[in-house]
N, C-alpha and C positions, 0 to 999 in steps of 0.2 A: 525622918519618919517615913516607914515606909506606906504606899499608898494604894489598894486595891483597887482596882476598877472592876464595875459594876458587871453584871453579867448584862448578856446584850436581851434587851425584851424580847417578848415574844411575837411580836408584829416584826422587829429585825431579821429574827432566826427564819420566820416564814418567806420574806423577802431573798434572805440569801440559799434557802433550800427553794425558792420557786426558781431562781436563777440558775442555780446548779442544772435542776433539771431541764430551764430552755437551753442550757450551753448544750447538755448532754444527748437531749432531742434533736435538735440543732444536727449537731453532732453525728450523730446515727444519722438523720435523714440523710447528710452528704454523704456519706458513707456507703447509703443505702445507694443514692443517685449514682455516684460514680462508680461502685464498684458491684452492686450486687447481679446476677447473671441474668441474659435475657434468655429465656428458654423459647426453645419450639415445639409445638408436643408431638412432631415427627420425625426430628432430630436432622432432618435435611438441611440440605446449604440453601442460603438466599441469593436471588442476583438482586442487584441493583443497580439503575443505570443513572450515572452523574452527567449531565451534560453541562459544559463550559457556559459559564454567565449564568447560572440556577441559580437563585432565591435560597437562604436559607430556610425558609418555611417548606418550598419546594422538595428539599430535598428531607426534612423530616418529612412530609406527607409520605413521599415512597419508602423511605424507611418503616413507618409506619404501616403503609396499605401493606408491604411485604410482610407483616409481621417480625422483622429484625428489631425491634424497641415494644417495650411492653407501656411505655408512659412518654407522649410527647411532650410534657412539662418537664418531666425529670432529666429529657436528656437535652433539651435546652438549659435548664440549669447547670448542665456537665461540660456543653459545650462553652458556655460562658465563665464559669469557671476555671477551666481549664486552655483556655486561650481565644476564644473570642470567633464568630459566627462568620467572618469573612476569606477564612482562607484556607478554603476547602474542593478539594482537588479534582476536576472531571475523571470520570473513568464507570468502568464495567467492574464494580466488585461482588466477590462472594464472601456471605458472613455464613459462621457456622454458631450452634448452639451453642449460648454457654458466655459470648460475651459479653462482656461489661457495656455498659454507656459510655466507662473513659476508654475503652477498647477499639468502639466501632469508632469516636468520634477522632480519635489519634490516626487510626486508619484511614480516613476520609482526609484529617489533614495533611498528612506524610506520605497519602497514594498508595498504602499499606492494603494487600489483602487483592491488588486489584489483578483481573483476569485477563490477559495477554491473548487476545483475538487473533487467529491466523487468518491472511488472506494469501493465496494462493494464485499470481499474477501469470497466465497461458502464455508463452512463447508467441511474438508475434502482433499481441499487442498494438493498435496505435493509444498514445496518450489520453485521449478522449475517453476510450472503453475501460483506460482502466482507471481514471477518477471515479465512473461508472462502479466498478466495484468496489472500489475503496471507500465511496459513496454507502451503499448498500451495507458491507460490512461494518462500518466504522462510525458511519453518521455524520461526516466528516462533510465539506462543502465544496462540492464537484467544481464550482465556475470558480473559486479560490486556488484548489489546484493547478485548474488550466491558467488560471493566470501567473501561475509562478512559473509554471510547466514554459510560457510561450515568453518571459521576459528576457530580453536581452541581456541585461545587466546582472540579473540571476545566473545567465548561462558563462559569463566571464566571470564571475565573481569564484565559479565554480572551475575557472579555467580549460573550458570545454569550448569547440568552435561552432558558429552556428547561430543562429536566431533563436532557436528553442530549443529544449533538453529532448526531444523526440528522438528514438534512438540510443540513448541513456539510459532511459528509466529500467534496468534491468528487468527481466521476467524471474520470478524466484516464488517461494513463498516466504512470506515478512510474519513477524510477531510483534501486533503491534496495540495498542492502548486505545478503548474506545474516545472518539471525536480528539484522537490526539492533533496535534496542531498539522495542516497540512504541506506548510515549509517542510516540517522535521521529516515527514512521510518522503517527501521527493528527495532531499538529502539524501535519507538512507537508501535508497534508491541509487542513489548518483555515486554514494559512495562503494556501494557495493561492485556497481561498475568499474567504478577504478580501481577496487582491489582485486577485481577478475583482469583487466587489460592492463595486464602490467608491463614491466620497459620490456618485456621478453617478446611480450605480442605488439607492443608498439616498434620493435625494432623488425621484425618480421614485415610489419604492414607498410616499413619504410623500402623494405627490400623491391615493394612493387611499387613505389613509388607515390605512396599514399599516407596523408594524414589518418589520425584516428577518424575524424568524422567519416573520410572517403571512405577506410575500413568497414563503417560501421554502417554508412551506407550500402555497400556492396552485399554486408550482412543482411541488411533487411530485405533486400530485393531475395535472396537465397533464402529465407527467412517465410517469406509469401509465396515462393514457388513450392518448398517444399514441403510434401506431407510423411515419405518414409523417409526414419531417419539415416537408413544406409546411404541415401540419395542424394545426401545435400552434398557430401564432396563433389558427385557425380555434376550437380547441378553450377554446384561453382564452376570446377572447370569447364564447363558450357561456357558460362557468363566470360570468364578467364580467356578462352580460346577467343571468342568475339571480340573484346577488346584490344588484346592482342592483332588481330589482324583489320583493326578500324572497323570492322561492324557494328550497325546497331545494335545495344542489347534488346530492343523488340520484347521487355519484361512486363506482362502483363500488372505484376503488383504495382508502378510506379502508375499505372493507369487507375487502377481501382482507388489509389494516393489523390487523385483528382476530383474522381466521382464524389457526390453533393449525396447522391442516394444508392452508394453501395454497401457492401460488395452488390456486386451483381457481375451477370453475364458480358463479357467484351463483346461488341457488336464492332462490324468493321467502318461503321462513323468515327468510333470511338478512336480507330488510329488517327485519326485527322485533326485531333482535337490540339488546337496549338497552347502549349502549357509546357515550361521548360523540366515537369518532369515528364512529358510523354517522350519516352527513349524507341518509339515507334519512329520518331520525327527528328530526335536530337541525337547525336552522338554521344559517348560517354555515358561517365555517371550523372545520376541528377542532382538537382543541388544539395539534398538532405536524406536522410533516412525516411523511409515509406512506413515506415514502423519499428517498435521495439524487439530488436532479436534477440533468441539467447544465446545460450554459451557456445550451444552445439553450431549452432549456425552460423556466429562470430570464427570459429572455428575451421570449419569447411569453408569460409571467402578466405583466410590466410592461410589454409595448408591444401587446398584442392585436388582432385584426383586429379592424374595426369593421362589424358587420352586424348582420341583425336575428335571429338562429338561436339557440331555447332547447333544443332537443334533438338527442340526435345517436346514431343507431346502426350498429353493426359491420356491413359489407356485405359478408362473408365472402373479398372481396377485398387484406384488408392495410390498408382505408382506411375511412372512414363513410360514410352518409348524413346530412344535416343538415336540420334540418326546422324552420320559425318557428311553425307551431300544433302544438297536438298531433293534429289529427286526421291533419294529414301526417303524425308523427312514429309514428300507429299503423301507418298505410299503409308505410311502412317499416320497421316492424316483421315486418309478416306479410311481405315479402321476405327478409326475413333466414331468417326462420323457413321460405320455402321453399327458400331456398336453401342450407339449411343440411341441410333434408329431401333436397335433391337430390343433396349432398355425403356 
């Protein structure tokens, strides 16, 4: 016999249509949370800036104060949802109008969206100046640098000679991630180097008898001398012909390498000063680079012009004089010296 069951009351039927509707509400809200768009009512791009170790309240707040989120509940519900509050990536990003909550928050975790900083490293360089800007640009942490910059074990790990990477640190300009890690800044840095001094120019700098470091020293001295760039061959083989014949190089950069408060002006104390880079006093090269050179000047210490000129002084014009004895090289001195009266 067959057996009907009861229709269901109507306190049930209320109960299961009140629940439909919380799924359904439910429902929508997340919907809403995660995908509905954030508008801007000037349609421009946002920046905002994540630094390493934020908060994640931190980084809603800027999200927020930028206007890139229209509800800091909702997209803490988006972020929690959708994977959880802690692993979310430093950087400089730009959002545009229109994204979602699970949009911006994927971007923040995946580093999506984010804005590639130029900094632009001058020729010449010593390592200090340019934490200094990488500083400045980046947000990055100047004494962290220098201490990768100055470690031994860094500098071998990288298979480079030397106590510190000074001399390395290419001059270029870098594209690079705000407060990105400062290991990875000097790397690329170092790397860049060795894809520019390759076995072609390291076979060249063996021809004079010189490691890369010697090279690369040599370069920075030619590097601080030079201001035109037709010059610098000119100035190398200066430096070339003095070695050559046992002279001192007498290179005023490996002095200014010393000073505590320069650049400044060489006073003639200043040749006295006993320190194995003052090449006023020592022979040879010194023991490291005076600074970071670039291509051009890496360049002119391994292919040098070839003439007879052991001296050479500032002509208050941007350029030298160049002189093969020294009585010319005095005669050109006392022009400097009047034209310097005259300025």
């Amino acid at each position: 016999m067959n057996t009907i069951s009861p229709p269901p009351s109507r306190v049930v039927r209320y109960l299961i249509l009140a629940g439909a509707v919380l799924i359904l509400s439910g429902g929508a809200v997340l919907l809403y949370a995660l995908y509905w768009p954030n508008t801007f009512p000037d349609q421009a791009e946002r920046l905002v800036f994540v630094s390493r170790g934020a908060t994640f309240q931190t980084i809603v707040d800027s999200l927020d104060r930028s206007g890139v989120i229209r509800s800091r509940l909702l997209f803490r519900v988006t972020a929690r949802l959708a994977g959880g509050t802690e692993r979310l990536q430093a950087g400089k990003y730009h959002f545009y109008s229109g994204l979602s909550n699970l949009d911006i928050y994927l971007s923040l975790r995946d580093g999506r969206n984010t804005v590639l900083i130029g900094v632009t490293i001058p020729e010449g360089l010593r390592a200090r100046a340019q934490a200094r800007l990488f500083a400045r640009a980046l947000g990055i942490d100047s004494a962290r640098y220098m201490s990768i910059v100055n470690d031994p074990a860094i500098v071998r790990a990288f298979g480079l000679e030397g106590g510190s990477l000074e001399g390395y640190l290419l001059p270029d300009t870098y594209r690079l991630m705000w407060e990105q890690d400062e290991r990875e800044i000097v790397e690329r840095q170092v790397d860049e180097f060795k894809r520019f001094f390759n076995d072609s120019l390291e076979a060249r700098a063996k021809e004079f008898g010189w490691t890369v470091q010697q090279a690369v020293t040599f370069a920075s001295i030619v590097e601080g001398e030079a201001v035109l760039a037709d010059e610098r061959p000119v100035i190398a083989g200066v430096y070339h012909n003095r070695l050559r014949l046992g002279m001192k190089l007498e290179a005023d950069p490996t002095l200014q390498y010393i000073f505590t408060d320069g650049p400044r002006r060489v006073l003639y104390v200043d040749l006295r000063i006993t320190h194995p880079y003052n090449t006023y006093l020592y022979p040879g090269l010194p023991p490291g680079p005076v600074n970071n050179p670039g291509k051009a000047s890496v360049l002119a210490a391994l292919y040098p012009r070839q003439h007879g000129y052991l001296f050479f002084v500032a002509n208050t014009l941007g350029g030298h004089w160049f002189a093969k004895t020294y009585s010319e090289h005095v005669q050109n001195v006392r022009k400097y010296r009047r034209s310097r009266a005259r300025n």
